[in-house]
C-alpha positions in Angstrom: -61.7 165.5 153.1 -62.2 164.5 149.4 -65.1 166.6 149.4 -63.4 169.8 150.9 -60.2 169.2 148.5 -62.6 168.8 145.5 -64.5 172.1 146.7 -60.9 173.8 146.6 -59.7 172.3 143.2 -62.7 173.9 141.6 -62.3 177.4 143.2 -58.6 177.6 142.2 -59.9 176.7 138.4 -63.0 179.4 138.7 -60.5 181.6 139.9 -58.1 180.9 137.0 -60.4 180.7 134.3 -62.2 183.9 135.1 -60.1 187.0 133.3 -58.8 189.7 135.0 -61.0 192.9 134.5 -59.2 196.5 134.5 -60.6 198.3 136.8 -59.8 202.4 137.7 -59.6 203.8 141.4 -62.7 206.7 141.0 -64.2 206.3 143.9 -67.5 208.7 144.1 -70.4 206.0 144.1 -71.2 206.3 140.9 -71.6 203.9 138.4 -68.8 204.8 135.4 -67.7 202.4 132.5 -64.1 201.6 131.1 -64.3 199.7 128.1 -67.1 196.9 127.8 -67.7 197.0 131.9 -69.5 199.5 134.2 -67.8 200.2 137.5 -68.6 201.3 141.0 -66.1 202.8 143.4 -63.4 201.1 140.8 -65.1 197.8 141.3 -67.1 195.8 139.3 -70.7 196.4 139.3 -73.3 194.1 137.8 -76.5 194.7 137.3 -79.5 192.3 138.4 -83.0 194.5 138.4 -86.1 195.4 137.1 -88.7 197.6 135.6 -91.4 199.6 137.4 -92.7 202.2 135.5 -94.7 203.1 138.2 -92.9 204.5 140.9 -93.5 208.2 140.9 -97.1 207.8 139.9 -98.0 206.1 142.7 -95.6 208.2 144.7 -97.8 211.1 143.4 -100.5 210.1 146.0 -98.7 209.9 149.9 -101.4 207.0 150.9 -100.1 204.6 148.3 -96.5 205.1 149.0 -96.1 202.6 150.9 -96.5 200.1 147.8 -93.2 202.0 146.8 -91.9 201.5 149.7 -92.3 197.3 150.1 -91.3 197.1 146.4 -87.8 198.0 146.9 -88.2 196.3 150.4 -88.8 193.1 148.1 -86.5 193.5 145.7 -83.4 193.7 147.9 -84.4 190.6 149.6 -84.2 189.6 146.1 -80.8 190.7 145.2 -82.3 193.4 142.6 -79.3 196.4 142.3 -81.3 198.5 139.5 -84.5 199.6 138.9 -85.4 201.3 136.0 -88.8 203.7 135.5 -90.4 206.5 134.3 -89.5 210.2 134.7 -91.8 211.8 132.8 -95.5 212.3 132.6 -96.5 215.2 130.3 -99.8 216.6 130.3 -103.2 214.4 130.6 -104.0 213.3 134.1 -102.1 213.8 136.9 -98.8 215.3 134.8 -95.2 215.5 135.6 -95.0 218.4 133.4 -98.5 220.3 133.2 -97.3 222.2 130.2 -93.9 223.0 128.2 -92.1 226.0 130.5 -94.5 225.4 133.4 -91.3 224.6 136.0 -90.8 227.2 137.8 -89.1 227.6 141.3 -92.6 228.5 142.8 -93.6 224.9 141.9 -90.8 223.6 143.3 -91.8 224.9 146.2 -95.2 223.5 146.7 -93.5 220.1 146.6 -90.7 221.4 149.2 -93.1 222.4 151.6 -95.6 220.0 151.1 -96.0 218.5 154.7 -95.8 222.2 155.8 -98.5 224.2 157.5 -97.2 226.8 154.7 -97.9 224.4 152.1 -101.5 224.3 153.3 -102.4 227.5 152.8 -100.5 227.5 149.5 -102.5 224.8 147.8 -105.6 226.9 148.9 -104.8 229.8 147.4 -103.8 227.6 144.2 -106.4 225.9 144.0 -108.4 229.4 144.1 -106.6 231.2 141.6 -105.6 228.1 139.2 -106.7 224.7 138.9 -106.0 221.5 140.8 -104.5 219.8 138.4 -101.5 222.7 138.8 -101.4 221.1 142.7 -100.7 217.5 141.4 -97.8 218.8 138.8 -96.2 219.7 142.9 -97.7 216.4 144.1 -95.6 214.5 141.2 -92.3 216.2 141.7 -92.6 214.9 145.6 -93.3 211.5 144.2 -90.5 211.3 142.5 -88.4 213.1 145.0 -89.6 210.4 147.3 -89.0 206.9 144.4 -85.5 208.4 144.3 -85.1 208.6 148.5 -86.6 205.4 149.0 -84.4 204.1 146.8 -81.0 205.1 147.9 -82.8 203.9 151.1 -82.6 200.3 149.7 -79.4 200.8 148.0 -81.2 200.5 144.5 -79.7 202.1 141.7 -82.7 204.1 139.3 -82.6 204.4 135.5 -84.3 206.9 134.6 -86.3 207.2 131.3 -86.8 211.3 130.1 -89.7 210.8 127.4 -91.9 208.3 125.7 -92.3 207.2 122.4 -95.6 206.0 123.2 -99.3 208.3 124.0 -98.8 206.9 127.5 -98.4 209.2 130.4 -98.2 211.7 127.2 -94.9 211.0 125.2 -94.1 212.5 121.9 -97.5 213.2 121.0 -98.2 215.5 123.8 -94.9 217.5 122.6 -96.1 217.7 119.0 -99.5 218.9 120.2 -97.9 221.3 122.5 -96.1 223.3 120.3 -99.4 222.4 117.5 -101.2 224.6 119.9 -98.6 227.3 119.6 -98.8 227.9 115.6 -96.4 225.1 114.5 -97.2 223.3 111.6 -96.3 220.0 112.6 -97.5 216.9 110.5 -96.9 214.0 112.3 -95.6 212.8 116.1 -92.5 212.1 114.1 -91.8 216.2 114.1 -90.7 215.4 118.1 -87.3 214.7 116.7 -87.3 217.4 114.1 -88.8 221.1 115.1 -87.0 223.2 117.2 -89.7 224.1 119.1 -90.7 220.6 120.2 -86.8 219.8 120.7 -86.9 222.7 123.0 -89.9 221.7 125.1 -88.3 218.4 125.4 -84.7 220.0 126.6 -86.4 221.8 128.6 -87.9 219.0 130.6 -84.2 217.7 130.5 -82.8 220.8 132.4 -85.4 220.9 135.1 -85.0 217.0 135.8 -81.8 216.9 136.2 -81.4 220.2 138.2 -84.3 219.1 140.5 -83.4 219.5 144.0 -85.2 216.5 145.9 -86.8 217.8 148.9 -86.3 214.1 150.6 -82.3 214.3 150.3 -81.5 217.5 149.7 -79.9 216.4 146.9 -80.0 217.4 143.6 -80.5 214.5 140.8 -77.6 215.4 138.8 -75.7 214.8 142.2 -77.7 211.9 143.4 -75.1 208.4 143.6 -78.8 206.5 143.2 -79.5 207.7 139.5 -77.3 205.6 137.5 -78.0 206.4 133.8 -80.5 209.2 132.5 -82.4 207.3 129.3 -83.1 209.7 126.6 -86.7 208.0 125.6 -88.6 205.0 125.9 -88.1 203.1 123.0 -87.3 206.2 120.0 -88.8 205.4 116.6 -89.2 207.1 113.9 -91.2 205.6 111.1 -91.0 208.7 108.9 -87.4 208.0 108.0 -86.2 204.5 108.0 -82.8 205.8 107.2 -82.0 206.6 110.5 -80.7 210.0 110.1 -83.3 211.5 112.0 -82.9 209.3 115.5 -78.9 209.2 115.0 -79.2 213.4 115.0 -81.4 213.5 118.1 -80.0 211.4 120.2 -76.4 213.4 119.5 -78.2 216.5 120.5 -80.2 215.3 123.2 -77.3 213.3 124.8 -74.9 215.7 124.7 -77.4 217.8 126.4 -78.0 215.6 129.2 -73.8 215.4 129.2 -73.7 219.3 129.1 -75.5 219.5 132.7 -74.6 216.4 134.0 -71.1 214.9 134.1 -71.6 212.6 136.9 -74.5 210.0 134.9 -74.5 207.4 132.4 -76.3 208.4 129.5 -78.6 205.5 127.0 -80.6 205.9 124.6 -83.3 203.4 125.2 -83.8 201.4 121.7 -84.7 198.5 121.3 -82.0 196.5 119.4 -83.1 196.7 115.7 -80.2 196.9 113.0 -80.6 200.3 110.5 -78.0 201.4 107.3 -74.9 201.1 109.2 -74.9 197.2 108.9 -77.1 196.7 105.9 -76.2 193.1 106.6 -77.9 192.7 109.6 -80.9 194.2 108.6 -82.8 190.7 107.3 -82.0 190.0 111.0 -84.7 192.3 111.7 -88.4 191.9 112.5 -90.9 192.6 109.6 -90.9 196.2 110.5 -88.0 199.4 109.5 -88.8 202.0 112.8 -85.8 204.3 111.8 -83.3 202.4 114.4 -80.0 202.1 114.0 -78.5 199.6 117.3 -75.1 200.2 116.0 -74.7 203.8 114.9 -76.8 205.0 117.5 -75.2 203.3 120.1 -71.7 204.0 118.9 -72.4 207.8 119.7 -69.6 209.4 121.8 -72.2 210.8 124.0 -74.4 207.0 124.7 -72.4 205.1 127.1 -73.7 201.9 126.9 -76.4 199.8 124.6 -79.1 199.0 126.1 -81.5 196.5 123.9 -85.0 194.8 125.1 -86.0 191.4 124.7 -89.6 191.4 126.2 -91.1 194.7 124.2 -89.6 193.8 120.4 -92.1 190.6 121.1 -94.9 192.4 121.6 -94.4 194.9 118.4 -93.3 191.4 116.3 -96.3 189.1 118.0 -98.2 189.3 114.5 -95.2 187.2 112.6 -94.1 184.6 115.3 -98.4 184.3 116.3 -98.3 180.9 114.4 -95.5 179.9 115.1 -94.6 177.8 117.9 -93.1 178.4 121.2 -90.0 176.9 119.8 -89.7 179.9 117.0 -90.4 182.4 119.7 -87.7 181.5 122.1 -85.0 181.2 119.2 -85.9 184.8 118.1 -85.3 185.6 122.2 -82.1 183.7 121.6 -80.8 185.4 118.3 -81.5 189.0 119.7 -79.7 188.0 122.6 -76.7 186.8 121.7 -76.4 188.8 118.5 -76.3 191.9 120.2 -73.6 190.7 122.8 -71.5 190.1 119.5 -71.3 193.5 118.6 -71.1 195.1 121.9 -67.5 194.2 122.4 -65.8 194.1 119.1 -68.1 196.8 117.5 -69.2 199.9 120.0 -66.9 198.7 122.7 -69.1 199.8 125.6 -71.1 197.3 128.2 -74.2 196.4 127.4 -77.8 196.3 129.6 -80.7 194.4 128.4 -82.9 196.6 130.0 -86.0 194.8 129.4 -87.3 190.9 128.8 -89.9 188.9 130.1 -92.9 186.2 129.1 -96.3 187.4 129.4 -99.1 184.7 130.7 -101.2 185.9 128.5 -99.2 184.4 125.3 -101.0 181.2 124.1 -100.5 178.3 126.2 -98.3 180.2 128.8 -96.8 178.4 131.4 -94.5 179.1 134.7 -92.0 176.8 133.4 -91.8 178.7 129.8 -91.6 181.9 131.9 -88.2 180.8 133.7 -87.4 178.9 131.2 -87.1 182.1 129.2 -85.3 183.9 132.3 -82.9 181.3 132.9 -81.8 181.5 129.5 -81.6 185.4 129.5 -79.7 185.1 133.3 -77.3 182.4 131.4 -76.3 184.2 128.9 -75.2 187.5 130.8 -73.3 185.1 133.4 -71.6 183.8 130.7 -70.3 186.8 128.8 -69.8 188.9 132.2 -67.3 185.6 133.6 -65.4 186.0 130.7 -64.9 189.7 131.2 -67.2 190.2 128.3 -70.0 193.0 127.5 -72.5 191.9 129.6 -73.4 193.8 132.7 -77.0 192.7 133.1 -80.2 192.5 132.8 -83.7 194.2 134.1 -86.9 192.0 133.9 -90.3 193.6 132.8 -92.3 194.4 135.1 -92.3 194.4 139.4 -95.4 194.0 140.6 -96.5 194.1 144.7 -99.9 192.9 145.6 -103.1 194.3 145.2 -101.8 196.4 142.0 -104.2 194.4 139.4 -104.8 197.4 137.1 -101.0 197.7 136.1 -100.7 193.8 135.0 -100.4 193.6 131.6 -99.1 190.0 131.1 -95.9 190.7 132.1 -96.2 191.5 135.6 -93.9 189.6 138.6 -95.3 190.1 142.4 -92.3 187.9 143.6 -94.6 186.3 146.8 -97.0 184.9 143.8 -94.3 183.8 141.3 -91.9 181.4 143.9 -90.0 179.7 141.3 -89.2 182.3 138.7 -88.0 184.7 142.6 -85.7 181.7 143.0 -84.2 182.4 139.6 -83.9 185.9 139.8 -82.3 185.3 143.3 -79.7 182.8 142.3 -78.5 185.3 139.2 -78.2 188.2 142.0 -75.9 185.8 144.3 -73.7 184.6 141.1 -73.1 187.9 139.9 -72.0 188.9 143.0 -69.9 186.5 143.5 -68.8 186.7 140.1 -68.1 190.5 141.4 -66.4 189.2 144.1 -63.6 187.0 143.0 -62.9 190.2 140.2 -62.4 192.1 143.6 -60.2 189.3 144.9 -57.8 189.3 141.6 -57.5 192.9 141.2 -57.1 193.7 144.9 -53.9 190.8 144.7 -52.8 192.4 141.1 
């Protein structure tokens, strides 16, 4: 009996000491914010996830979807809620987009009728008047229809990233080349942000996205409850001007874009936490490096509707100043770019806050399991912490989901869940606390 009255004392001072959060009654099953919180059917919604930038391109081929498939299978065991990944591949092999103004309804159709007799005798007669790489453009639109159905299968919220600031799967170098090939005098990858042709190309891709009708749900995206937030790029920089200027204009016009089609999604902007001109302050806070960032103005733009920093990739651009350093150094610049940018979320751009990616990769000098949880456990702590005091905090995605037998997309980073047992018990336990953590808010405001 002393146990159970000890067990009841403690609830009743959880209870108590947990603020009330102010919650609205939309209920739609989308994921909305009000204030420094995001919210799901007027609920609080956390988020406990991960990265696979993977999805649609193994989608792309139908014999590998079941990798898809028994990722999201894993991850709910798992207590994942979000995954975030790529929606774009331009140009190269195997594109998403196989050329700027190449989406056209006809391609839409391949897709649609791809498990179709019709379909059949359409890819002949593409493949004899065009090339096959036009085919596999339909082949990616069904892998993506098919990452967003599988999904909402597994009740797995999707972040989806528009464009990359890196020459993977094309990014802003393909768009500069692109409209290089059409006369433009374009001097550096920087011109993505700039010239009105590339800034067209790249809105373009925008509108077909998010008007995509996916031939799984018969649903368009824009209308999808699985997409919760469109991510403008992958990590924007723009070394050209360390100002900022540049990025701050962009992401206004590219966000209110997005906002201009689409009403129902979050919109982010996908940095990755470095200070710029607006807190000249802060900027010694910085890394060695000026990549025309700015995590408070940017993020402070109407249009952005939450911040959304990472804690895995600014290691890898910074490895060259912390390489002699010990493993000490490292985790207290994890810790500072942590808990700095929970400062400012509340006070500063009042809107929640989504570390959207961290993680330890084994191929750091004398990695360890223990320095990998070690590292999550302190990232885990940390969101707990702010979200049970009603603060910014609304959760974090690790880098990257791995299943078996996928060895040529580990790059250090990687977690298959049934090889890493301790670090799946971590991420487990920060799904079960946030959910009761979600739980007792539902309790208070139901009794309110």
């Amino acid at each position: 009996m002393k146990h159970l009255a000890l067990v009841l004392f403690l609830a009743i001072l959880f209870n108590q000491l947990v603020p009330t959060v102010h919650v609205e009654a939309a209920v739609d099953g989308f994921i909305r914010t009000r204030g420094v919180h995001f919210l799901l059917d007027g609920n609080p919604y956390y988020a406990n996830g991960f990265n696979a930038y993977w999805l649609m391109y193994v989608a792309s081929d139908p014999s590998q979807r079941p990798k898809v498939s028994a990722a999201f299978r894993d991850a709910t065991t798992h207590g994942h809620t979000v995954a975030r990944t790529w929606a774009f591949s331009d140009g190269g092999y195997r594109p998403l987009q196989y050329a700027p103004g190449s989406y056209n309804e006809q391609m839409f159709k391949v897709s649609f009728y791809a498990d179709s007799f019709f379909y059949s005798l359409l890819c002949i007669s593409l493949m004899y008047w065009y090339d096959l790489d036009l085919l596999r453009f339909g082949l990616f639109l069904k892998g993506l229809d098919f990452v967003i159905a599988e999904a909402r299968k597994y009740r797995i919220k999707l972040i989806l990233s528009l464009a990359n600031n890196y020459d993977s799967f094309g990014g802003k170098k393909q768009y500069v080349n692109w409209a290089r090939s059409q006369g433009q005098y374009l001097t550096s990858d920087d011109d993505f942000f700039t010239n009105l042709v590339v800034k067209g190309y790249c809105k373009n891709h925008v509108t077909t996205v998010l008007n995509r009708y996916n031939s799984f749900t018969g649903i368009h995206y824009k209308d999808d409850q699985t997409i919760m937030a469109w991510e403008l790029m992958n990590e924007p920089r723009c070394i050209s001007d360390s100002s900022g200027r540049t990025i701050q204009d962009w992401i206004m016009e590219m966000a209110s874009h997005v906002k201009s089609i689409d009403r129902n999604h979050l919109v982010e902007a996908g940095l990755e936490g470095f200070y710029g001109q607006s807190t000249p302050e802060k900027k010694k806070l910085n890394p060695n490096l000026d990549i025309g960032t700015d995590f408070v103005a940017n993020n402070m733009i109407p249009a952005v509707d939450f911040a959304s920093p990472f804690i895995s990739r600014p290691m890898v651009t910074i490895s060259y100043k912390l390489r002699k350093q010990s493993e000490h150094s490292a985790h207290e610049f994890f810790k500072f770019l942590n808990v700095i940018t929970l400062t400012d979320a509340q006070p500063v751009l009042r809107k929640p806050i989504l570390f959207t990616e961290f993680g330890k990769s084994c191929k750091d000098p004398g990695f360890n399991p223990y320095k990998r949880d070690r590292l999550f456990n302190f990232v885990y702590n940390k969101i707990y912490s702010s979200a049970k005091r009603g603060g910014p905090a609304g959760g974090g995605l690790f880098w990257q989901l791995l299943r078996e037998g996928m060895d040529s997309f580990r790059d250090g980073y990687e977690i298959v869940l049934s090889e890493s047992s301790s670090t799946a018990n971590i991420i487990a336990r920060q799904a079960h606390k946030l959910d009761e953590l979600r739980r007792i808010f539902m309790r208070r405001h139901i009794g309110n």
